[in-house]
ZAVEX-144053 format. One record per residue (C-alpha): residue in one letter; x, z, y; residue number from 1. Coordinates in steps of 0.001 Angstrom, whole numbers, m for minus. Layout:
! ZAVEX-144053
<"A",<X,Z,Y>,NUM>
...
! end
This chain:
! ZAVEX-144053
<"X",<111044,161242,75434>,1>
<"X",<109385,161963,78425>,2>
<"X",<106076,160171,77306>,3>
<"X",<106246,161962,74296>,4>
<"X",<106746,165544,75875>,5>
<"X",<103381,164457,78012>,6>
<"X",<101466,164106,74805>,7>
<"X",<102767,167641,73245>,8>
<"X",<102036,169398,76141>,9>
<"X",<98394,167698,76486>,10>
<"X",<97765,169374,72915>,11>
<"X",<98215,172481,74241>,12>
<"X",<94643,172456,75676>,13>
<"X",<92910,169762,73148>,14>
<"X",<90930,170687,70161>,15>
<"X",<92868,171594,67380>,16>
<"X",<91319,169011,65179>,17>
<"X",<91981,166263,67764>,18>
<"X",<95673,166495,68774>,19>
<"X",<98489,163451,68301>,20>
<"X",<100129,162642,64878>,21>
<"X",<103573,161234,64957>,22>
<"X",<101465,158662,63648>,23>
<"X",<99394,158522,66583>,24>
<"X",<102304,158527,68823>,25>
<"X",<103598,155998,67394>,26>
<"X",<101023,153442,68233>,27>
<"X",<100427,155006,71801>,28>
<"X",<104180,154063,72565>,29>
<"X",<103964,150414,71046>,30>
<"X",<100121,149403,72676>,31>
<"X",<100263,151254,76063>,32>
<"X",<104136,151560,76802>,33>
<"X",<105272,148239,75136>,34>
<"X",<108155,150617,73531>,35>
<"X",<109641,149108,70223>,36>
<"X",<113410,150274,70736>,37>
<"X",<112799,153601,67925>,38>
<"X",<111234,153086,64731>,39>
<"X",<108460,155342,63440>,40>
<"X",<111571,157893,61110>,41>
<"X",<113208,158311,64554>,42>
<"X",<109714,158857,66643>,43>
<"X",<108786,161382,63711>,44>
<"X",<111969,163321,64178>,45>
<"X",<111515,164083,67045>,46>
<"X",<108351,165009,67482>,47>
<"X",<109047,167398,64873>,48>
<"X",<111593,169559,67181>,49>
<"X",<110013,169024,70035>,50>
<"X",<106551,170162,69480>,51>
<"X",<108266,173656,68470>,52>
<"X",<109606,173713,71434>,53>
<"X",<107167,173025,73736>,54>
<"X",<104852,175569,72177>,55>
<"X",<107497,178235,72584>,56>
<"X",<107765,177581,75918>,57>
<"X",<104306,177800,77025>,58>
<"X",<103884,181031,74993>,59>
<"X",<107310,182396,77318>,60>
<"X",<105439,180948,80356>,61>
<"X",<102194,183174,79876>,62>
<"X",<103553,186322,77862>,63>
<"X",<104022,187402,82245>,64>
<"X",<100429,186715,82597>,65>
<"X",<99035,188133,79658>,66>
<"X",<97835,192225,79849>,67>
<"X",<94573,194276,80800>,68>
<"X",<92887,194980,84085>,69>
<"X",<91409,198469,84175>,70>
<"X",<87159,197841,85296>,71>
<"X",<85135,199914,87127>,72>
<"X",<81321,199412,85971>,73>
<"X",<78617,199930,87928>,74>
<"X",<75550,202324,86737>,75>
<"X",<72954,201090,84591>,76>
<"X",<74671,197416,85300>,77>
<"X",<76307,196657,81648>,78>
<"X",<76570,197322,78319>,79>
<"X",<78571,196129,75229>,80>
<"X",<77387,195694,71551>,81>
<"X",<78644,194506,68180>,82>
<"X",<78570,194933,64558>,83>
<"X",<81127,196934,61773>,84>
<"X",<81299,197126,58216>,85>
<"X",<80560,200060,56761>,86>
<"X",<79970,201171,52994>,87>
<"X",<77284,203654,52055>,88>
<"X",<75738,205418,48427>,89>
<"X",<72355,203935,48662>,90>
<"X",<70316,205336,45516>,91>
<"X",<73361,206335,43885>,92>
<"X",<74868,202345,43975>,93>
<"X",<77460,201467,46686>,94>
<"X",<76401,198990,49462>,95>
<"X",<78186,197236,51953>,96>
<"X",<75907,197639,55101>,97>
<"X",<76649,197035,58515>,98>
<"X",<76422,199357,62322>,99>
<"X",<75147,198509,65044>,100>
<"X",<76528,199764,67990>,101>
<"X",<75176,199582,71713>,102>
<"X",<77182,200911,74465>,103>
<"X",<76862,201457,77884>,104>
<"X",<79500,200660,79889>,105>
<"X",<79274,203574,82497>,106>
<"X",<78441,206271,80734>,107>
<"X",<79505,205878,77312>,108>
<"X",<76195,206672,75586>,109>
<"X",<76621,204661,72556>,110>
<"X",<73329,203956,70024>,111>
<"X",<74137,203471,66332>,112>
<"X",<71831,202426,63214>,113>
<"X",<73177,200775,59859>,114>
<"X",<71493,197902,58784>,115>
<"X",<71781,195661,55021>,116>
<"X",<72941,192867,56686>,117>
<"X",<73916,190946,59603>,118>
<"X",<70644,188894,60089>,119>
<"X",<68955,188022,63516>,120>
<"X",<66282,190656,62053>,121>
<"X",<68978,193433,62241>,122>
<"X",<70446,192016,65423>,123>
<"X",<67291,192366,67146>,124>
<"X",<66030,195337,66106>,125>
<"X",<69114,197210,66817>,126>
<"X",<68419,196140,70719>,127>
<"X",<64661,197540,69854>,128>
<"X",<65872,200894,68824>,129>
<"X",<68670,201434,71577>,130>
<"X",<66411,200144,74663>,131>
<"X",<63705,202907,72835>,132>
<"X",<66583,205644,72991>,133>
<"X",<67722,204484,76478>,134>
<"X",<64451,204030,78292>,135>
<"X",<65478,200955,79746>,136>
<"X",<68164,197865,79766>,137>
<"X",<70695,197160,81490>,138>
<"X",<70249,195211,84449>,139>
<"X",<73499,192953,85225>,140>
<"X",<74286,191730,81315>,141>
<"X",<75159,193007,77631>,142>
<"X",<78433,191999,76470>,143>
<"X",<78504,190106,72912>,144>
<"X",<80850,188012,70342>,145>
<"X",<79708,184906,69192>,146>
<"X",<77501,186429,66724>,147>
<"X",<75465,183744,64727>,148>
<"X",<71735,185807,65125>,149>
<"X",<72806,184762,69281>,150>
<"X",<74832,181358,69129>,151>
<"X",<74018,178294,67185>,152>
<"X",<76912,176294,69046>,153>
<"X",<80125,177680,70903>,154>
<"X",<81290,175006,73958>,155>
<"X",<83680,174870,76275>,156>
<"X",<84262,177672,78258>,157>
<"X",<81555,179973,77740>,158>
<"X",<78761,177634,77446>,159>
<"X",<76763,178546,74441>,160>
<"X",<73960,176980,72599>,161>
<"X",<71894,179808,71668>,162>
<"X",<69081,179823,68887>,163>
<"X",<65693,179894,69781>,164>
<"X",<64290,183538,68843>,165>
<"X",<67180,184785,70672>,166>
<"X",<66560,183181,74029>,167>
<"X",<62803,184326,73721>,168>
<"X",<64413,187920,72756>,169>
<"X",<66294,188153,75667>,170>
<"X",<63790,186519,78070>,171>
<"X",<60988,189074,76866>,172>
<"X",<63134,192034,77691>,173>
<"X",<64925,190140,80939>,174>
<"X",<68375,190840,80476>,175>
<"X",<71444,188133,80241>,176>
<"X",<74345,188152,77805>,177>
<"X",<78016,187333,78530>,178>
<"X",<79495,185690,75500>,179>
<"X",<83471,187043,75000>,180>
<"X",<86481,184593,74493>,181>
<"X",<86266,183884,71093>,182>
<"X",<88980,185100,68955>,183>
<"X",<91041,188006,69723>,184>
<"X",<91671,187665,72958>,185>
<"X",<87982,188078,73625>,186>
<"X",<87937,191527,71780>,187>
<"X",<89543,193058,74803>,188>
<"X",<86726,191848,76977>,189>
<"X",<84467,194178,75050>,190>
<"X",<87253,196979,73996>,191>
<"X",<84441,199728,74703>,192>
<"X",<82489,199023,71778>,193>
<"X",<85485,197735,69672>,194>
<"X",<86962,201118,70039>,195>
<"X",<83233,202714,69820>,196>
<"X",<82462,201333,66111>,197>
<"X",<85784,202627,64438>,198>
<"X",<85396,205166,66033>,199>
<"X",<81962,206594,65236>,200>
<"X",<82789,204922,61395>,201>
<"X",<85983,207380,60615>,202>
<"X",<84386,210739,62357>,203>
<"X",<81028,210643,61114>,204>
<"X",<80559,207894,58607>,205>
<"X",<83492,209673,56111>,206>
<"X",<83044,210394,52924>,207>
<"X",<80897,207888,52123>,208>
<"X",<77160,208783,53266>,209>
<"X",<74619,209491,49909>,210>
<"X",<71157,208591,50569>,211>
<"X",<68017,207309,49114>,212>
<"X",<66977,204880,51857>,213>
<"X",<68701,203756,55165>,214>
<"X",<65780,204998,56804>,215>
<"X",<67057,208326,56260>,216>
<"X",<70494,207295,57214>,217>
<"X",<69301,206255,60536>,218>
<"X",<67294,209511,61339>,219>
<"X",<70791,211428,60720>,220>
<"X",<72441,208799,62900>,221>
<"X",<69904,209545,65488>,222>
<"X",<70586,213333,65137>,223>
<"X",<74383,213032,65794>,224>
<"X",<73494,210290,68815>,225>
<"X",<72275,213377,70597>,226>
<"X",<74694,215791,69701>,227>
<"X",<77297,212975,70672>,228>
<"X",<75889,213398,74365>,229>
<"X",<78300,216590,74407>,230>
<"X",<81753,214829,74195>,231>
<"X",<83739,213664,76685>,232>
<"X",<84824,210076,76866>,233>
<"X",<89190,210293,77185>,234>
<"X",<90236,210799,80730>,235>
<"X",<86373,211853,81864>,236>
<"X",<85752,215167,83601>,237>
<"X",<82279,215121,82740>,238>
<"X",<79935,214489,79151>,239>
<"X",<78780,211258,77984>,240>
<"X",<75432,212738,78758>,241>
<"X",<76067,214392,81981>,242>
<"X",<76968,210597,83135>,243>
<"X",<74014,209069,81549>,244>
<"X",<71802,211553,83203>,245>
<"X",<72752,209926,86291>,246>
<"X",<72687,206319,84880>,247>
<"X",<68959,206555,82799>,248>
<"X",<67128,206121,86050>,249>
<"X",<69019,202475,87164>,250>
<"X",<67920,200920,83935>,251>
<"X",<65431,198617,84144>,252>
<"X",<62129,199469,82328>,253>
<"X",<61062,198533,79306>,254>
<"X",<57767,195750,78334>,255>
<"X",<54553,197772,77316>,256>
<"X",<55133,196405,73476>,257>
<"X",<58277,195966,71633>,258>
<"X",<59764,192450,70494>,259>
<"X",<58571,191760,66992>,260>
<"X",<61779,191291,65904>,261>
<"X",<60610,190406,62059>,262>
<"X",<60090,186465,61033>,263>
<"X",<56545,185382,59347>,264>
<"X",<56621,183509,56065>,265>
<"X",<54307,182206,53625>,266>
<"X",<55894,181570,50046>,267>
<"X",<53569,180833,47059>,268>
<"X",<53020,183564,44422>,269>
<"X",<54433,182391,41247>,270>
<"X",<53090,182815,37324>,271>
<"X",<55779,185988,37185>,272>
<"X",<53909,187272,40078>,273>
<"X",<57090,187015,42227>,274>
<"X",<57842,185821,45592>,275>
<"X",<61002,184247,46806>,276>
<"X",<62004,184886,50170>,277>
<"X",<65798,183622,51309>,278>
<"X",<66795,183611,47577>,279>
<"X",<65665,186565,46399>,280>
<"X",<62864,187849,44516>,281>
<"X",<60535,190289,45398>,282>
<"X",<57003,191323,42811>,283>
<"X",<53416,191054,44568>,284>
<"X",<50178,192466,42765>,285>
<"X",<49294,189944,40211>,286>
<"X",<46066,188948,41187>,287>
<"X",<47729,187130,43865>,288>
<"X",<49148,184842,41647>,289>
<"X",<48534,181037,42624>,290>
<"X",<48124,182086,46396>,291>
<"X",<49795,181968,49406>,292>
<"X",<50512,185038,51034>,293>
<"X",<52018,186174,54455>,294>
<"X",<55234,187948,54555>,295>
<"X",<56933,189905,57433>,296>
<"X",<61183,189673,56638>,297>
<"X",<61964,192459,58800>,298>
<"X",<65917,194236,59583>,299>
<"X",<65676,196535,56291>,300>
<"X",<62367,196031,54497>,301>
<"X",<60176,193184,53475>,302>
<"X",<56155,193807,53907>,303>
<"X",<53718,191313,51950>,304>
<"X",<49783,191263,53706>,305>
<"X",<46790,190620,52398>,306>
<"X",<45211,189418,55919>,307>
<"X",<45813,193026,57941>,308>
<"X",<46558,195549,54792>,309>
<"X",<49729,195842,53292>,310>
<"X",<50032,195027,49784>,311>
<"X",<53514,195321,48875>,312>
<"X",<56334,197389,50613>,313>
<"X",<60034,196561,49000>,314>
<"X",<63961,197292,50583>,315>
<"X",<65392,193968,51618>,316>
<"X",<67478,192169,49655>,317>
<"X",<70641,190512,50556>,318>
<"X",<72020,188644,47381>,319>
<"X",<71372,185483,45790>,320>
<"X",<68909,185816,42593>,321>
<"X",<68526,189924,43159>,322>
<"X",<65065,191043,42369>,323>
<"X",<62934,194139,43093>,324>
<"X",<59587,194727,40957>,325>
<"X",<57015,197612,41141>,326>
<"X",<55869,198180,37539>,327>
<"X",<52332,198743,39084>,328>
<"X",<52000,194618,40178>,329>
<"X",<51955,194142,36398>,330>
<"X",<49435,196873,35110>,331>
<"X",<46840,194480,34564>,332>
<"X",<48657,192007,33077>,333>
<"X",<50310,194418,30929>,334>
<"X",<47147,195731,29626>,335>
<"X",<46679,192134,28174>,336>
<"X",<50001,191919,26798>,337>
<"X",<51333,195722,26443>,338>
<"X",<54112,194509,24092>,339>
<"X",<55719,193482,27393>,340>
<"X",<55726,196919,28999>,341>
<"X",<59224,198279,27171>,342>
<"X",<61571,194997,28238>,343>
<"X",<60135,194683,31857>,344>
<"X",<62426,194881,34758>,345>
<"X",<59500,197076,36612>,346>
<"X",<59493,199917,33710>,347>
<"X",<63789,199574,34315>,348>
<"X",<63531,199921,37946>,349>
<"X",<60449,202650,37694>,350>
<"X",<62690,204565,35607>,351>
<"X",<65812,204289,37962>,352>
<"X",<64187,205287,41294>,353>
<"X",<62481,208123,39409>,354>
<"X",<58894,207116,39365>,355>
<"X",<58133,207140,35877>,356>
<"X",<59262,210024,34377>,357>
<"X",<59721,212253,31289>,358>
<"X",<56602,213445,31421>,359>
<"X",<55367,209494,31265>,360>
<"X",<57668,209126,28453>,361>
<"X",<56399,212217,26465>,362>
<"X",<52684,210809,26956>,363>
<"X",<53512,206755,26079>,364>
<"X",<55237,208685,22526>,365>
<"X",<52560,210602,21793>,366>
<"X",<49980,207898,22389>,367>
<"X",<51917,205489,20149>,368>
<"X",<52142,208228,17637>,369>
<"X",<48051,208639,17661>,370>
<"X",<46973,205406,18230>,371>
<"X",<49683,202313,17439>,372>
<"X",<51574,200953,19626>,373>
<"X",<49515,198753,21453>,374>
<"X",<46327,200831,21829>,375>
<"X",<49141,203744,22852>,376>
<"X",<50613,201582,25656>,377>
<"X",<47350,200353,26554>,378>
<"X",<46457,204316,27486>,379>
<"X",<49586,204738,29295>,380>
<"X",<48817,201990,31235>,381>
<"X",<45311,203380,32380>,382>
<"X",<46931,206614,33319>,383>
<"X",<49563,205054,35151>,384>
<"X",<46724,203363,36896>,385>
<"X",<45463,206988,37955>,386>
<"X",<48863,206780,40691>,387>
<"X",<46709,204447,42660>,388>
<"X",<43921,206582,43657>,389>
<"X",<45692,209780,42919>,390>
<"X",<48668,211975,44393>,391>
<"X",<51647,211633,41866>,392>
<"X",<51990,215084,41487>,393>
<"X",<48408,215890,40458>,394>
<"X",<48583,212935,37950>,395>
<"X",<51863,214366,36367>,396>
<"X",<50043,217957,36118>,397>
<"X",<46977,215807,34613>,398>
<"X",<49714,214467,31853>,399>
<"X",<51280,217363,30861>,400>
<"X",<47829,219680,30790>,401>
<"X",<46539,216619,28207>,402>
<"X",<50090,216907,26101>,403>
<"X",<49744,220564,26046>,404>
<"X",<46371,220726,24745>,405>
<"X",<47533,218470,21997>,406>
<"X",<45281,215337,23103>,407>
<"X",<46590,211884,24343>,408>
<"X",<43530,210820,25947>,409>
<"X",<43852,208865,29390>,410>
<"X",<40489,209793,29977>,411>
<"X",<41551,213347,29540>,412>
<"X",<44399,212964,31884>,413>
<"X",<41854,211621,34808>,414>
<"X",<39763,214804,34402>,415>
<"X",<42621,217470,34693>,416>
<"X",<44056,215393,37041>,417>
<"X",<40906,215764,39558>,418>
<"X",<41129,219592,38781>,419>
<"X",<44542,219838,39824>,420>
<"X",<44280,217362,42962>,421>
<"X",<41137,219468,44230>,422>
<"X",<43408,222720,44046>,423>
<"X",<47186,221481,45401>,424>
<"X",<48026,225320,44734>,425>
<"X",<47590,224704,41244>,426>
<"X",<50265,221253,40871>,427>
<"X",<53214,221893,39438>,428>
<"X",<57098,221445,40583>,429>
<"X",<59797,219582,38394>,430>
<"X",<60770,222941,36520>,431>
<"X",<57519,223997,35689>,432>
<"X",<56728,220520,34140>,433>
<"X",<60065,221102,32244>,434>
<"X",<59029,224746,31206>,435>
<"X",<55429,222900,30070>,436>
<"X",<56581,219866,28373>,437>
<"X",<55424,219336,24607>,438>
<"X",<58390,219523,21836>,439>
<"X",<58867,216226,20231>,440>
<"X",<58942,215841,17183>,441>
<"X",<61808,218151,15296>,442>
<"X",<62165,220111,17870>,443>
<"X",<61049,223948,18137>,444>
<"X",<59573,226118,21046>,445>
<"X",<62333,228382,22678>,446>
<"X",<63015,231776,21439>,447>
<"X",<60103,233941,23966>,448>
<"X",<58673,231223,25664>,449>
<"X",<54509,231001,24516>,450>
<"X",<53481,228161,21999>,451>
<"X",<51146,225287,23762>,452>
<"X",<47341,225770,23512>,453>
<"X",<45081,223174,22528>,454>
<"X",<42001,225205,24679>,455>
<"X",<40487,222834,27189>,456>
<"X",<39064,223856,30322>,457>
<"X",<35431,222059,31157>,458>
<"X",<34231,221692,34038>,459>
<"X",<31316,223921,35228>,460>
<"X",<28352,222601,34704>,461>
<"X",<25419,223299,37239>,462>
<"X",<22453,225332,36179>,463>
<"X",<19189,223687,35693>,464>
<"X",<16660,224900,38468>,465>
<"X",<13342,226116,36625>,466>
<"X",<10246,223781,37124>,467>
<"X",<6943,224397,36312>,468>
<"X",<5964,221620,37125>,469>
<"X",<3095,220088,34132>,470>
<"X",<4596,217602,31987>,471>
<"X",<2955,213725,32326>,472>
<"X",<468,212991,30597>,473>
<"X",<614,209767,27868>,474>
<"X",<m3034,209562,27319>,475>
<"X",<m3284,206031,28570>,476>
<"X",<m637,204509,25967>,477>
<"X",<m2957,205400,23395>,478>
<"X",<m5045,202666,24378>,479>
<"X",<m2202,200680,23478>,480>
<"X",<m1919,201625,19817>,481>
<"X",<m5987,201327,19260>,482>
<"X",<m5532,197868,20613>,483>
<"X",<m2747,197049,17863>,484>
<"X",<m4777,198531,14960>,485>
<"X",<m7908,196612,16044>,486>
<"X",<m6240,193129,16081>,487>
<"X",<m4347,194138,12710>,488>
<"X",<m7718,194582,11048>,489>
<"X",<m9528,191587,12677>,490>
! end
């Protein structure tokens, strides 16, 4: 019994994968003790009681030992950071996105952004944009779990194996990281920024947040940062911001450049002129399709280059198979097959972020109506390749001056919108293209609101300056016509 109570209790501190079996026990007693007086029933017994036992004892022995020590932190010496869920309206759809929350120790000055994921990207970038706010980084270390974007490997102890980026991260801005306990027990290692993140989540982060982009998210978080510098951490006599006054200056200062914190990548362009970047699919103009091109997978956005100009700008995706297309990557091939224009996932998504609008739709049915369908689609698609060289708003007053005047001419649409981009004070608001918008067909003008025109407005022409100068003279070509009739007679 006494051999086997060694063996229990040497579990207590042995992988969990890589403790004794009765099994195991067995044999240990028969090859290394020479013990055959139990069979293996009587071994598994009790081994069965006793391991119960001994683990309830060891628990007894350190429930006196276990508790928290109150810390005093030095200024500008540490800070703390981690991640939280948190669920916001992005574009009208729910998300799951995450906060990122860096803390300093002394003070309390906490810096918050949400992020789409939990990505090294995000991890990284959320050091970028606190160190910014701060003006410096802590000199002693930063507090962390064993967040993948930082470990590869957790050892024994707190030896870490930490990925690559991160080490030359952490090297460029010269700071060190102390890895918690993993588990709960190391949660209280970091409670400051435990506490911090639900915190921050249930006071300012409730109802659920509506907005477009996370970019504007993160401005507003930025906003209440600084009003945040008012409150008083519980049991403080002074602000968060009265302290960090006092602690900015002990930071250490920041590198001349940031970190780039995004990853480079070079995926093919394929036939659908798509990309596909960590399982997801994101559209590129199509005359890059069959080349290479260089991509920068940043914390919330994905940027394609075309050597040092951007090309394509899209949100970054987190789920397998999702896709984002711009309807404008497929104008040109659309203009070859414009049957494919009303089933495209670009004209579905152009339509959902607001892009192409009623006044698009108004045009594309009166162009079909005048022309066929394909010849109509075909002169939507030249006016919606106007939105590349011109504002959106002057192209939208360039539509719905054409529809007015009873024309669906593209070329018309160009012209009226260069009148209206040369005089901003004469582009039109949502309402006004409401109040302006051509009745379709069966429906009737409004009781006191005018009937559309179909007068045009030309451009000026410039007046002819006189010249009286004398006209040329053609004398010499005469020569030419002699010289005919004397061959024809010869």
């Amino acid at each position: 019994m006494e051999w086997i109570d060694a063996m229990l209790r040497e579990d207590l501190s042995a992988p969990r994968k890589q403790r004794h079996t009765a099994r195991r026990i067995y044999d240990r007693l028969r090859v290394e003790y020479d013990f055959n007086m139990a069979c293996y029933s009587t071994i598994c017994t009790y081994v069965n009681k006793r391991r119960a036992e001994i683990l309830a004892d060891a628990r007894e022995g350190r429930m006196h030992l276990e508790g928290t020590v109150p810390q005093l932190h030095a200024p500008g010496a540490e800070a703390e950071v981690d991640f939280a869920d948190v669920w916001v309206r992005l574009a009208g759809e729910p998300v799951q996105c995450h906060l990122f929350t860096l803390r300093l120790s002394y003070s309390g000055k906490a810096v918050h952004r949400v992020y789409v994921s939990e990505s090294q990207e995000a991890f990284m970038q959320g050091h970028v944009e606190a160190f910014r706010v701060l003006g410096g980084v802590p000199t002693r270390h930063i507090r962390y779990d064993n967040l993948k974007p930082a470990v590869n490997r957790v050892c024994f102890g707190r030896t870490r194996v930490e990925s690559q980026r991160w080490t030359a991260f952490r090297s460029f801005y010269g700071f060190d990281p102390f890895y918690c306990i993993p588990g709960q027990e190391g949660a209280h290692e970091k409670g400051g920024v435990e506490h911090e993140g639900g915190r921050f989540r249930r006071t300012h982060l409730v109802p659920v947040p509506e907005v477009d982009t996370l970019e504007e998210l993160n401005e507003r978080l930025a906003e209440i940062d600084e009003v945040e510098d008012k409150r008083h951490v519980h049991g403080a006599n002074t602000s968060i911001g009265f302290n960090f006054a006092e602690e900015a200056p002990l930071l250490a200062p920041l590198p001349a450049d940031d970190f780039e914190c995004g990853i480079t990548l070079t995926p093919k362009v394929r036939r659908d002129s798509r990309i596909v970047v960590r399982q997801s699919y994101y559209s590129v103009p199509a005359r890059f399709i069959g080349r290479q091109v260089r991509v920068s997978l940043r914390a919330n956005e994905l940027l394609v280059f075309d050597r040092h100009r951007v090309v394509a700008r899209h949100p970054r995706l987190t789920r397998r198979y999702a896709y984002r297309d711009d309807l404008d990557h497929y104008l040109e091939i659309l203009m070859v097959k414009p049957g494919a224009l009303a089933g495209s996932t670009g004209l579905a998504q152009a339509r959902a972020a607001g892009t192409f609008t009623d006044t698009h739709d108004a045009f594309w049915a009166a162009a079909r109506t005048a022309h066929g369908d394909a010849a109509g689609t075909r002169a939507l698609i030249e006016v919606l390749l106007l939105h590349r060289r011109m504002p959106h708003e002057a192209v939208l007053a360039g539509i719905t001056a054409t529809l007015n005047a009873g024309s669906s001419s593209p070329e018309l649409v160009a012209i009226e919108a260069r009148k209206a981009e040369h005089r901003p004070e004469t582009l039109l608001d949502d309402e006004d293209l409401a109040e302006l918008a051509v009745p379709g067909p069966g429906e009737q003008t409004a009781p006191g609101k005018p009937a559309s025109t179909n007068v045009i407005t030309l451009p000026i022409r410039n007046p002819v300056l006189d010249d009286n100068r004398p006209l040329p003279s053609v004398a010499a070509y005469d020569q030419l016509l002699r010289l005919r009739s004397s061959k024809g007679s010869a």
